[in-house]
N, C-alpha and C positions, 0 to 999 in steps of 0.2 A: 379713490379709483386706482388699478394696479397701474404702476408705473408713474404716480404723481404725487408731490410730494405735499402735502394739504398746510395754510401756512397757519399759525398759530395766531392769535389774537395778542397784544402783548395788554392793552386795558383793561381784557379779561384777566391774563395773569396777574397784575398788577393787585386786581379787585382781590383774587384767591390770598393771594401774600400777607391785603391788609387783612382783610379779614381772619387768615388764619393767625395775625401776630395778634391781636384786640382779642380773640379766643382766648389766649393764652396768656394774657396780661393778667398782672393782680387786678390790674385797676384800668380806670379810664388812663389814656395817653390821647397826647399831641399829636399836627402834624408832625412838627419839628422833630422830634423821635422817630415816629415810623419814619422819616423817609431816611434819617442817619443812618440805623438800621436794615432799613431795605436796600439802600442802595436806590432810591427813586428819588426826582428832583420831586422837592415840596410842590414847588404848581401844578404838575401832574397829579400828585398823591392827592393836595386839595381837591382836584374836579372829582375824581373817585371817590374821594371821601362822601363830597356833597351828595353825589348821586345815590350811593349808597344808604347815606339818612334818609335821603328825600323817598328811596323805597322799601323803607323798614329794615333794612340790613345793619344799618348802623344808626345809633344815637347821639348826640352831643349832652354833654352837661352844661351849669353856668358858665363854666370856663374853656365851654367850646373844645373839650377835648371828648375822645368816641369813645362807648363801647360799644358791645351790640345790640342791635335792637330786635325789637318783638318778632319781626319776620325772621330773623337768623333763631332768636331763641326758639320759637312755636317748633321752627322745622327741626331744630336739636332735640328740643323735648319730643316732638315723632319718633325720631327712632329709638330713645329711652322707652316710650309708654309701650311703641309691639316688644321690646326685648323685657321688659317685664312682664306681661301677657304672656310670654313663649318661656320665660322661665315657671311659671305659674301652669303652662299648659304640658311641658317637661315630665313635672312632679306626676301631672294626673294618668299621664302616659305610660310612665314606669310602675304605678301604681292600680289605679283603680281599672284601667286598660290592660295591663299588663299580659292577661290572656287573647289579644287580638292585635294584629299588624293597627298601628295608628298614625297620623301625617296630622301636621297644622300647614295649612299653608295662606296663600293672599292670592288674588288677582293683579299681577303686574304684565302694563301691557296687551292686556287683552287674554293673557294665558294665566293658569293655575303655576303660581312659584312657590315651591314646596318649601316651609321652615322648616321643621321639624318631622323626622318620620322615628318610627321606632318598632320592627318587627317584634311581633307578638309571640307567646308561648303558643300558639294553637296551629294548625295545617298549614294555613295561609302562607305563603313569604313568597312577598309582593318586594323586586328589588327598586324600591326609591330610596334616594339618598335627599337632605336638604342643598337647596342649588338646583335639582329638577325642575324642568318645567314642563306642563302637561295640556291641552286645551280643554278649556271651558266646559263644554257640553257634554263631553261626555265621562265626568271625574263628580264624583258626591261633592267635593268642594267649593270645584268651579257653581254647580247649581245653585249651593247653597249662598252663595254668593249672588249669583247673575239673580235668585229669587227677589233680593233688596233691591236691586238695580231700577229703574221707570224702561219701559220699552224701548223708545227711544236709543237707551245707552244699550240696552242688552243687542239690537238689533245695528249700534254700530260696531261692535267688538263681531257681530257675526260675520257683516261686511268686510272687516278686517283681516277676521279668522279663518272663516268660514266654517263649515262643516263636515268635516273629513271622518269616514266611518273609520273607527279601530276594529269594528269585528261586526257580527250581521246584527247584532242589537242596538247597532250608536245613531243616536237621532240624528238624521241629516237633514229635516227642513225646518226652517223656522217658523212657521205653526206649531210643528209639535212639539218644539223645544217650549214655545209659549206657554202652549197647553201643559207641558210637563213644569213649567215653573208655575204657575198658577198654582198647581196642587201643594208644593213646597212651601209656597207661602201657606196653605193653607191647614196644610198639616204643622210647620215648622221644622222638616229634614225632608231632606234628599235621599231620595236613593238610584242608587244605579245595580242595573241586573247586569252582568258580564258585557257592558256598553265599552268598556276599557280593554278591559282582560279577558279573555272566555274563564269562566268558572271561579270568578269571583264576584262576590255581591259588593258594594259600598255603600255606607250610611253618612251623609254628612250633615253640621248643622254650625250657623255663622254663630263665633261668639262676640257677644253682644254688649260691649263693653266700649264708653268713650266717644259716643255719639249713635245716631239713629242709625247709620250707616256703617256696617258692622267690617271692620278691615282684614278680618282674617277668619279661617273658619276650621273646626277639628271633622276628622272622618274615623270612620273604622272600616277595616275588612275583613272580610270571612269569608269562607267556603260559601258558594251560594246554596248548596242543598240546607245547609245551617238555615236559611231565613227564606225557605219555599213557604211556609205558612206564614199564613198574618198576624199569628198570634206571637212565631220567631221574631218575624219583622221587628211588632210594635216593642217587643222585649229590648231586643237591643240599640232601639231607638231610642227605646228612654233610659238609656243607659249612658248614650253618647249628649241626652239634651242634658242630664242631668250633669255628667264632666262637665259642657262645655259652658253649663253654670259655675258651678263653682271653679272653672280658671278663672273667670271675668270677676266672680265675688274673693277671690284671695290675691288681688292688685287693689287695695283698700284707696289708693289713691284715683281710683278712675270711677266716673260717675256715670249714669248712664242715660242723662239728659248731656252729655257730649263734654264731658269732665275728661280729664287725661287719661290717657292708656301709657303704656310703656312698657335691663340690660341681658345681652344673651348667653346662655351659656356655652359653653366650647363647644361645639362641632354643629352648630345651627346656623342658617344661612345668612351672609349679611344682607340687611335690608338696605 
């Protein structure tokens, strides 16, 4: 709040410290080290340590000394498995997309957080940068996303979000959002007609890599006159399903009964 000064936790920091020194080791270590090192009295460091084991953060060996454990590795291996996914999604951008404005982004939040965008050779230029963020309902990604989701979750991000029109085409009740997700699933992409932008179309579709719950999702845009027939549409629909296979199949380490996904390249957003 302005004017107050919020106080700081010190057994949280203490936690950040160990943790970040046990990252950074070769090997398992002692209390007796970290706290020499930290600068922390051993009694103190032991309760954090304990607490830390006891919730997957840290491990002990025979010798009762830490490294980390499954809970610290799983969440480090998350942001490795989307920064490979988004280096894989990169390539197809610059390439097989190359003539169309293209975005990977995720749902954080409740809102569309753009990774990667990359203007296209053709009319379109649509100014996102990665770091944007966009709402839900009315973005091909967001859809393509909120499509996976159970009701339940999509109806409490709406609650959250709400539903703010961008222009006279953006869904504002949740029936029709429903109704519009429904078909998503049922086709397998999103589309949006100038629900965003006036005079732009978007195609989006979750890629689906790294469990049944797809974490991040690619789009295209174009001119909407481009995809006024259905035959434009389904064209460049399967254009976008077919990228946003092969990003998911060139991360050879991620499976798709809920195997790892995963480093980013420069100017993509951090997760």
């Amino acid at each position: 709040m302005p004017g107050s000064t919020m106080q700081r936790v010190q057994a949280v920091e203490r936690s950040v410290m160990l943790l970040r020194y046990v990252s950074s080791a070769s090997g398992p270590v002692g209390i007796r080290e970290c706290s020499r090192t930290l600068g922390v009295p051993r009694s103190a460091l032991h309760r954090i340590a304990h607490t830390l084991a006891a919730t997957g953060m840290l491990q002990t060996d025979a010798d009762g000394r830490y490294r980390l454990g499954p809970l610290a590795r799983g969440i480090a291996g998350g942001f490795a498995e989307d920064h490979q996914l988004l280096r894989a999604a990169l390539r197809e951008m610059e390439t097989e997309l190359k003539d169309v404005t293209s975005h990977v982004g995720r749902v954080d939040a409740g809102r569309v957080l753009v990774l990667a965008a990359r203007e296209g050779q053709g009319p379109v230029k649509v100014s996102v940068h990665a770091g944007d963020r966009f709402y839900v309902h009315c973005t091909a990604i967001g859809k393509a996303l909120l499509a996976a989701l159970e009701d339940p979750d999509v109806a409490d991000i709406v609650r959250a979000r709400g539903l703010p029109p961008r222009t006279p085409h953006t869904i504002t009740t949740l029936a029709a959002l429903r109704r519009e997700l429904a078909q998503v699933r049922k086709r397998g992409f999103s589309v949006t007609m100038e629900e965003s932008t006036l005079g732009v179309a978007s195609i989006g579709v979750p890629i689906r890599a790294g469990g049944p719950v797809p974490r991040m999702a690619l789009s295209v845009s174009v001119a909407v006159q481009d995809v006024r027939t259905r035959e434009a549409l389904n064209r460049l629909a399967q254009r976008v399903l077919l990228s946003a296979e092969r990003i998911a199949a060139a991360a050879p380490d991620l499976s798709p009964d809920g195997g790892r996904q995963g480093p980013a390249p420069a100017g993509l957003a951090a997760l």
